[in-house]
Gaussian input, Z-matrix of N, CA and C with variables (Angstrom, degrees):
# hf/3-21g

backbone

0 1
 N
 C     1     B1
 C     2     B2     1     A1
 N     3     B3     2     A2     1     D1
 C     4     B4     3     A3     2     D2
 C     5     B5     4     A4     3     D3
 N     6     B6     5     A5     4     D4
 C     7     B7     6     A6     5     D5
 C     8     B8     7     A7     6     D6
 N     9     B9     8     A8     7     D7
 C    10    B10     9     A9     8     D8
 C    11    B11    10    A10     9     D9
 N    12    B12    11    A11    10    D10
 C    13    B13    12    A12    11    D11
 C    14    B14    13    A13    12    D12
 N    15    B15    14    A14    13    D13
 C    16    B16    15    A15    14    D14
 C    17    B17    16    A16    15    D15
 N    18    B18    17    A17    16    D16
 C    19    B19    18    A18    17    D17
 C    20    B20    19    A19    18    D18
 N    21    B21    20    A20    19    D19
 C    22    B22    21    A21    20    D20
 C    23    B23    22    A22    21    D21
 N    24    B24    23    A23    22    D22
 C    25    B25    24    A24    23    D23
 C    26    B26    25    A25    24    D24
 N    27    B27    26    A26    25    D25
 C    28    B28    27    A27    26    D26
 C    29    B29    28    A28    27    D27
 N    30    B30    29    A29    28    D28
 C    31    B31    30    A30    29    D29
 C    32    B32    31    A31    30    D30
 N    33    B33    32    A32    31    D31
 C    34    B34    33    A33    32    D32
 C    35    B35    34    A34    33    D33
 N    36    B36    35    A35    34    D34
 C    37    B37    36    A36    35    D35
 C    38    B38    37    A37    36    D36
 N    39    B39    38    A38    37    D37
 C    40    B40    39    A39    38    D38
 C    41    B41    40    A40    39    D39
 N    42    B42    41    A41    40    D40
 C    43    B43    42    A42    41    D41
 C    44    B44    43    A43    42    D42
 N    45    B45    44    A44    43    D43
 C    46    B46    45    A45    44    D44
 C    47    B47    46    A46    45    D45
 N    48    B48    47    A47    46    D46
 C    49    B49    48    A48    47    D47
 C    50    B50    49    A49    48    D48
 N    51    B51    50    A50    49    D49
 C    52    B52    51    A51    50    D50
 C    53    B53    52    A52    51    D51
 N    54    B54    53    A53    52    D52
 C    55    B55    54    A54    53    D53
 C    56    B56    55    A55    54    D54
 N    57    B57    56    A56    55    D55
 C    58    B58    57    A57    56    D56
 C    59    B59    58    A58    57    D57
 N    60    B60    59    A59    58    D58
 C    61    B61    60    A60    59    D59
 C    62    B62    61    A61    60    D60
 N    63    B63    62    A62    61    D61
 C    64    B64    63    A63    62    D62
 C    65    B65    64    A64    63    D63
 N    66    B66    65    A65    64    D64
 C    67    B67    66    A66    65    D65
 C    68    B68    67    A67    66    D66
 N    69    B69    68    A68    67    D67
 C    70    B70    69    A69    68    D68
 C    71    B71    70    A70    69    D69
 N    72    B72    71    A71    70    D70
 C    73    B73    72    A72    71    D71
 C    74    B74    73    A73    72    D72
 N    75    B75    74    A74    73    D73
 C    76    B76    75    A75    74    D74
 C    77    B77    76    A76    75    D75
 N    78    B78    77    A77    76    D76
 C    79    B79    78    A78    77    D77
 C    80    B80    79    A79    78    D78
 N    81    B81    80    A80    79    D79
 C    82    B82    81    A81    80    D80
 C    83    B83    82    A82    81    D81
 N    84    B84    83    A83    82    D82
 C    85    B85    84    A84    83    D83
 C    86    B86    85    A85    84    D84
 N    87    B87    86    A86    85    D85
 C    88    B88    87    A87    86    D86
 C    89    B89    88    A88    87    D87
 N    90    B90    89    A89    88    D88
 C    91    B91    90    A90    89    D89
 C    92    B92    91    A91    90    D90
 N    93    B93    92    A92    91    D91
 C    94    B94    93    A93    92    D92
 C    95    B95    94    A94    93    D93
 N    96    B96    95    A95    94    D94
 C    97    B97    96    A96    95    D95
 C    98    B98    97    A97    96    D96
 N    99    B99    98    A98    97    D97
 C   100   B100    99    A99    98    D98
 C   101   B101   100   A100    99    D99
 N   102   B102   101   A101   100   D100
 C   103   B103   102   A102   101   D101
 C   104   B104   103   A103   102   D102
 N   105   B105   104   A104   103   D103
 C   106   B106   105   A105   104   D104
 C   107   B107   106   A106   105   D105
 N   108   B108   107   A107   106   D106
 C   109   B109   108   A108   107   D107
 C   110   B110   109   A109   108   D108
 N   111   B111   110   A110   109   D109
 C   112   B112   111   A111   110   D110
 C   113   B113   112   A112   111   D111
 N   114   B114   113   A113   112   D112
 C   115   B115   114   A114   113   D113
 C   116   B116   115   A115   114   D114
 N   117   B117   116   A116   115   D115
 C   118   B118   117   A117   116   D116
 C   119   B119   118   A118   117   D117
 N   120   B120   119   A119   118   D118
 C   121   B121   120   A120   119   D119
 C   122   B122   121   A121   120   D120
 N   123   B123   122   A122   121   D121
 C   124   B124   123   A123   122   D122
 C   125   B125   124   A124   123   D123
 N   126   B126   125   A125   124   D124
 C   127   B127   126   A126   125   D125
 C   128   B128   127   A127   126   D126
 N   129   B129   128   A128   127   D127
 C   130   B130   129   A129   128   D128
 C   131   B131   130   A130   129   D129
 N   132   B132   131   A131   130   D130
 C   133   B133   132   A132   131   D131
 C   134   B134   133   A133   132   D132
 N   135   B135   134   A134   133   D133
 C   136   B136   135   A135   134   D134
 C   137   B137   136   A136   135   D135
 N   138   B138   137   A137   136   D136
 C   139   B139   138   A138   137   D137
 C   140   B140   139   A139   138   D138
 N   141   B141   140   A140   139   D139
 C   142   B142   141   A141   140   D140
 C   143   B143   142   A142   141   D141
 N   144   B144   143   A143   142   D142
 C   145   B145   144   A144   143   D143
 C   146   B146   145   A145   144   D144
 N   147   B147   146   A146   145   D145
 C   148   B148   147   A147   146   D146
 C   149   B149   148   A148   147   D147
 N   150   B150   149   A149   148   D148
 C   151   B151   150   A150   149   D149
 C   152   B152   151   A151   150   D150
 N   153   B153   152   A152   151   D151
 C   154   B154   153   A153   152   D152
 C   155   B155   154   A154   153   D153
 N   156   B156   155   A155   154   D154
 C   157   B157   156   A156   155   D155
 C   158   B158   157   A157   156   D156
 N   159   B159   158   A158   157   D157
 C   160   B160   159   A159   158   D158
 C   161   B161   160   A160   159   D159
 N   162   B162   161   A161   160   D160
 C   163   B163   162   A162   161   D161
 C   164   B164   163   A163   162   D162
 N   165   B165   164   A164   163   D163
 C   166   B166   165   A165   164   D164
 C   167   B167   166   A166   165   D165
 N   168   B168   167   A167   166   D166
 C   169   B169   168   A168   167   D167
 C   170   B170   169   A169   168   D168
 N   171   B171   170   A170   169   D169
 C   172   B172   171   A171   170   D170
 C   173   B173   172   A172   171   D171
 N   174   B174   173   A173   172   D172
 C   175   B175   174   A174   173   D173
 C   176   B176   175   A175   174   D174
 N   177   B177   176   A176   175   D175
 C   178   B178   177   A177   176   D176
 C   179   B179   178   A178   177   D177
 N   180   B180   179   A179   178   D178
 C   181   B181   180   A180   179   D179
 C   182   B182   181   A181   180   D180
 N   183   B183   182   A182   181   D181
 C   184   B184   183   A183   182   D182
 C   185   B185   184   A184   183   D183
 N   186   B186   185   A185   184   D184
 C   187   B187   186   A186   185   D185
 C   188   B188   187   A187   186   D186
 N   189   B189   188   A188   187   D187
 C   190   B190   189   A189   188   D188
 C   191   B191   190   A190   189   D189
 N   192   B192   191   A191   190   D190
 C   193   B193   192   A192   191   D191
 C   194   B194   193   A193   192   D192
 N   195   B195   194   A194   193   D193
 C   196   B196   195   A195   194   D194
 C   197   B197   196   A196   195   D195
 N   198   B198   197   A197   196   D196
 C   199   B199   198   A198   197   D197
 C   200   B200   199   A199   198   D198
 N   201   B201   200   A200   199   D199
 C   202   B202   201   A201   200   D200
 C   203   B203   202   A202   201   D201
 N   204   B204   203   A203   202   D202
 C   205   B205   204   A204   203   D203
 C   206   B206   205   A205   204   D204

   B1=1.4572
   B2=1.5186
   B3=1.1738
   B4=1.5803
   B5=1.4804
   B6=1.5668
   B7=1.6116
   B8=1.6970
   B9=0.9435
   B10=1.4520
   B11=1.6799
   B12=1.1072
   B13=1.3263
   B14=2.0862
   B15=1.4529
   B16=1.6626
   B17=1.8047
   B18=1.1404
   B19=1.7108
   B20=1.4685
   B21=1.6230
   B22=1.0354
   B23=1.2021
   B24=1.6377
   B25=1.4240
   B26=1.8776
   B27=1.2077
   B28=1.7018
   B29=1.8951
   B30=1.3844
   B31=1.4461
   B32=1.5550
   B33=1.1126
   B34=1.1914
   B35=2.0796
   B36=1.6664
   B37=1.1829
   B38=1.4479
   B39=1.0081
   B40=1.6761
   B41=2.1255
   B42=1.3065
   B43=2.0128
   B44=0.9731
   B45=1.7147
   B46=1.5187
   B47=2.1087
   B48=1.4797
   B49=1.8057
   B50=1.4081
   B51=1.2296
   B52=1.9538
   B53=1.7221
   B54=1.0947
   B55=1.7375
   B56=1.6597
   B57=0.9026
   B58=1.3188
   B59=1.3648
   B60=1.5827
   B61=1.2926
   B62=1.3174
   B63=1.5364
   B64=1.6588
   B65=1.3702
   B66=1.1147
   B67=1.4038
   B68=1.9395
   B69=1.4618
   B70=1.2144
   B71=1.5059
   B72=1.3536
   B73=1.0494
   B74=1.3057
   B75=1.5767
   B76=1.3891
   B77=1.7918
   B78=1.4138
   B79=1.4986
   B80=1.8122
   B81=1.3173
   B82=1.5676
   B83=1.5422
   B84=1.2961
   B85=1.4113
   B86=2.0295
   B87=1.4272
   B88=1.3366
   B89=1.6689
   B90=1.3201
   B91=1.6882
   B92=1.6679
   B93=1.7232
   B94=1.0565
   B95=1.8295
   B96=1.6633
   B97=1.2813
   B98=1.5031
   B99=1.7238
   B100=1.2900
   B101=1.3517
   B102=1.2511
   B103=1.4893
   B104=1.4503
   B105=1.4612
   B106=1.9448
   B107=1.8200
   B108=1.6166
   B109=2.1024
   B110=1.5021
   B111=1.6797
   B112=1.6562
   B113=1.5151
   B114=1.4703
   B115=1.3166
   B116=1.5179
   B117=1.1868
   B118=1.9007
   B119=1.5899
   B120=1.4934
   B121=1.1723
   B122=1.3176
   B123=1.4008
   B124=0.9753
   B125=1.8120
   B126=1.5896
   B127=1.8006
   B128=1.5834
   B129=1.0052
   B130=1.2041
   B131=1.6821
   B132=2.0216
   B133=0.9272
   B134=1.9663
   B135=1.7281
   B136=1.0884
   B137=1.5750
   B138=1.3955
   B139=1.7410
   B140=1.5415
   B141=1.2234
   B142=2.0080
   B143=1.8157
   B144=1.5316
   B145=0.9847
   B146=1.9551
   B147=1.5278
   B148=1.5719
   B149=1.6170
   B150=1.5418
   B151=1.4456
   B152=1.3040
   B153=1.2346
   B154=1.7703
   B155=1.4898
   B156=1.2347
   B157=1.5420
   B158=1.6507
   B159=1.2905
   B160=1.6470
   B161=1.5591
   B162=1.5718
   B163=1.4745
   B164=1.4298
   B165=1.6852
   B166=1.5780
   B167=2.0683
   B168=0.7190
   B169=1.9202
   B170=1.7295
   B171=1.5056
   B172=1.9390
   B173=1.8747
   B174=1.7679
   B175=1.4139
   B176=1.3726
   B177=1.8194
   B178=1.3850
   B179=1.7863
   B180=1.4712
   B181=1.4476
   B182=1.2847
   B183=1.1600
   B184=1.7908
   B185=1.4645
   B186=1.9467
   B187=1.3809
   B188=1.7976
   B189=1.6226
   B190=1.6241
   B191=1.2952
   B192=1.6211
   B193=1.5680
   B194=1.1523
   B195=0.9903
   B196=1.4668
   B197=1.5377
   B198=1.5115
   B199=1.2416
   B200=1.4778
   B201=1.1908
   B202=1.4429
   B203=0.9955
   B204=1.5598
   B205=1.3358
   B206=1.4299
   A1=109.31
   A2=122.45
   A3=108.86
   A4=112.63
   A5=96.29
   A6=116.03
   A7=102.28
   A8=127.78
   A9=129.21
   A10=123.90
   A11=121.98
   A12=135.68
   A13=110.96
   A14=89.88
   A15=96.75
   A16=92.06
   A17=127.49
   A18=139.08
   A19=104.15
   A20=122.95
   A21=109.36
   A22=137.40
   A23=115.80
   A24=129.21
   A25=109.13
   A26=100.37
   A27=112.66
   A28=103.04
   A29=95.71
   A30=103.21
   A31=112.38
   A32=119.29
   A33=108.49
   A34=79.72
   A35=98.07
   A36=111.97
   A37=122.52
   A38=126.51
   A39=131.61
   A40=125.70
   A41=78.67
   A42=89.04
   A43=110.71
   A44=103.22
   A45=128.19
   A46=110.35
   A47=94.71
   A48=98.48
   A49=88.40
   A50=134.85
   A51=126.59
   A52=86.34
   A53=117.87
   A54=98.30
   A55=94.46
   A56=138.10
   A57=118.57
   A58=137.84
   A59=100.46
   A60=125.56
   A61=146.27
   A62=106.55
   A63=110.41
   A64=94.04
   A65=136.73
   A66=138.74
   A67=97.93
   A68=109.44
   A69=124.88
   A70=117.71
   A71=118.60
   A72=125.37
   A73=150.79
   A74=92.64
   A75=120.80
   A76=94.88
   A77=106.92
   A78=100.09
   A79=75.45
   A80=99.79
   A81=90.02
   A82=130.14
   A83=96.92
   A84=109.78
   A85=118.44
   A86=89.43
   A87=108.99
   A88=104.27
   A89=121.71
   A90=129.78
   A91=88.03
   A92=130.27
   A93=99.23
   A94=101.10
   A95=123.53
   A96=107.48
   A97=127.03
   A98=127.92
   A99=117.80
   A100=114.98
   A101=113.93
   A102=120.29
   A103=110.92
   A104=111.86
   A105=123.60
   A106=99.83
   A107=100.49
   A108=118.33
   A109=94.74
   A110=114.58
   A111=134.41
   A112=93.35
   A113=123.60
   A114=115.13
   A115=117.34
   A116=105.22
   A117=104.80
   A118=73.71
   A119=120.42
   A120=167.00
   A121=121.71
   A122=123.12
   A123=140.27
   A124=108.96
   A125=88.96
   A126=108.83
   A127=97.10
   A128=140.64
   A129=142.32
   A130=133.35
   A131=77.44
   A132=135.64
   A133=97.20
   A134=95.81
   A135=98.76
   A136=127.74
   A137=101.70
   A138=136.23
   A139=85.04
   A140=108.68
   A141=111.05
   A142=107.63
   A143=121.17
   A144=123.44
   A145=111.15
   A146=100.37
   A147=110.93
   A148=97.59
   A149=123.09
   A150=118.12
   A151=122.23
   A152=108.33
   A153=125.41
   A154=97.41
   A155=113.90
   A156=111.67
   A157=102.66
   A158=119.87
   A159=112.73
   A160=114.21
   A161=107.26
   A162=107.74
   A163=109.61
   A164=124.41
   A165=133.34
   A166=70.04
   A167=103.36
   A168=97.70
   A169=97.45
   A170=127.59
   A171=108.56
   A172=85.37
   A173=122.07
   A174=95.07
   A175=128.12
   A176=119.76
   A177=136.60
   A178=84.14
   A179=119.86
   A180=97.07
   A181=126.46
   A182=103.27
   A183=121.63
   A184=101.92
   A185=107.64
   A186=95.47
   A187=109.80
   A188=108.57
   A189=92.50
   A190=105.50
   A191=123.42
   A192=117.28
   A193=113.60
   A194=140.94
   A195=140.23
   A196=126.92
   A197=101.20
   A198=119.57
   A199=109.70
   A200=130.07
   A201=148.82
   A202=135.53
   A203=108.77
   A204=108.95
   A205=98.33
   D1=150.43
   D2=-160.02
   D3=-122.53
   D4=8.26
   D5=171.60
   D6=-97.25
   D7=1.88
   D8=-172.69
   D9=-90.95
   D10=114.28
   D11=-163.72
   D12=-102.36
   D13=116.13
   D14=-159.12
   D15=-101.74
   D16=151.32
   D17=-177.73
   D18=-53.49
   D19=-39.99
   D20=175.62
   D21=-79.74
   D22=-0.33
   D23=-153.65
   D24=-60.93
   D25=-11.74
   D26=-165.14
   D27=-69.81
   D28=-30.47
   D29=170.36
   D30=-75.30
   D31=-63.86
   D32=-138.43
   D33=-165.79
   D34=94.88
   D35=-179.20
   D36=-68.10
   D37=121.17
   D38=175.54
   D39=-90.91
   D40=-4.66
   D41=172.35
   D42=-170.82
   D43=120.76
   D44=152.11
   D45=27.04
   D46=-67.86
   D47=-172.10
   D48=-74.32
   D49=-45.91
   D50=-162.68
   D51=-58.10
   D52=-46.47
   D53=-157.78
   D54=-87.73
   D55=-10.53
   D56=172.18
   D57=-95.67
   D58=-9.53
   D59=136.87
   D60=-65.16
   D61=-33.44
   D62=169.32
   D63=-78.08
   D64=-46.89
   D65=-139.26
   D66=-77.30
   D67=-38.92
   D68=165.89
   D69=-48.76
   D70=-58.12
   D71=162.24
   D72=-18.03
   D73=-57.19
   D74=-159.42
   D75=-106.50
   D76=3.47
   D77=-160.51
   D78=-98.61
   D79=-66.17
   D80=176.88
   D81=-23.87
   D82=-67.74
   D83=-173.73
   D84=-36.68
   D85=-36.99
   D86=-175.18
   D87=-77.88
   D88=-27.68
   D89=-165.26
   D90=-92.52
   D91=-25.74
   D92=-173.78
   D93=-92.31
   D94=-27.89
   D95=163.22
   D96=-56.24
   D97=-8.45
   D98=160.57
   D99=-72.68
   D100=-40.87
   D101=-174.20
   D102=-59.62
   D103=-44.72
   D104=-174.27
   D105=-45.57
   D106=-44.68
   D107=-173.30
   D108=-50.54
   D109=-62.46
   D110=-128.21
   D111=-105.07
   D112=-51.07
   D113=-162.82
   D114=62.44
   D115=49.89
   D116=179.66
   D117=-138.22
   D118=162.96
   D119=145.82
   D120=-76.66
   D121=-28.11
   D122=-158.32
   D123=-92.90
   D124=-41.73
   D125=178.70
   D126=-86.27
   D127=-32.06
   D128=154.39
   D129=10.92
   D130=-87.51
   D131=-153.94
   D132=-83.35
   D133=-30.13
   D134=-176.35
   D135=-81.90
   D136=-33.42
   D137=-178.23
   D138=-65.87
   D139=-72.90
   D140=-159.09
   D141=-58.96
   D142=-19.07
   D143=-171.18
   D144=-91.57
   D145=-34.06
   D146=172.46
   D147=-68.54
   D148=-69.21
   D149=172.92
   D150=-11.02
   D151=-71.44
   D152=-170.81
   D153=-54.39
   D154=-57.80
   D155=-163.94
   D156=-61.24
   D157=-77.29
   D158=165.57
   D159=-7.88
   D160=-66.87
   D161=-165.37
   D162=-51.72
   D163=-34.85
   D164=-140.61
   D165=-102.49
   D166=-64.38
   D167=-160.28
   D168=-54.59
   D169=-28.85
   D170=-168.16
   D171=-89.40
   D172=-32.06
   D173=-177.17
   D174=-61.36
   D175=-24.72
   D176=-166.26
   D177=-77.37
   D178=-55.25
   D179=-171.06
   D180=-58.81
   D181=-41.96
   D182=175.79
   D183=-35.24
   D184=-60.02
   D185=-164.63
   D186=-81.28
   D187=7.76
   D188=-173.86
   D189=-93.75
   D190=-10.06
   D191=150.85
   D192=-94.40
   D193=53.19
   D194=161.12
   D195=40.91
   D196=51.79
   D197=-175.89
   D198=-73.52
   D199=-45.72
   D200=157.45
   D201=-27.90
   D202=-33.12
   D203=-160.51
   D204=-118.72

């Protein structure tokens, strides 16, 4: 099932939602240690929003060569 999220996925993602979820994650995590430096909302908003997009555009490629499967 390719909506299914396994304990290890944090390593080394095996479906489409696992990597766009860790990748989500970790994008945040990183936008809120810029923000902790900067204290803007603004840079934030910006870091967690470039993250996500990166993560969503390398998982769509991943899966359009059939990295996944």
């Amino acid at each position: 099932m390719i909506l299914s999220i396994n304990w290890y996925d944090w390593v080394t993602p095996t479906t489409p939602t696992a990597a766009i979820i860790t990748g989500s994650v970790f994008a945040i995590l990183i936008a809120f240690m810029v923000w902790f430096e900067d204290k803007d909302w603004k840079v934030f908003f910006a870091f967690a929003g470039i993250g996500i997009g990166v993560t969503l555009l390398g998982a769509g490629l991943l899966e359009f060569l059939g990295w996944f499967n």
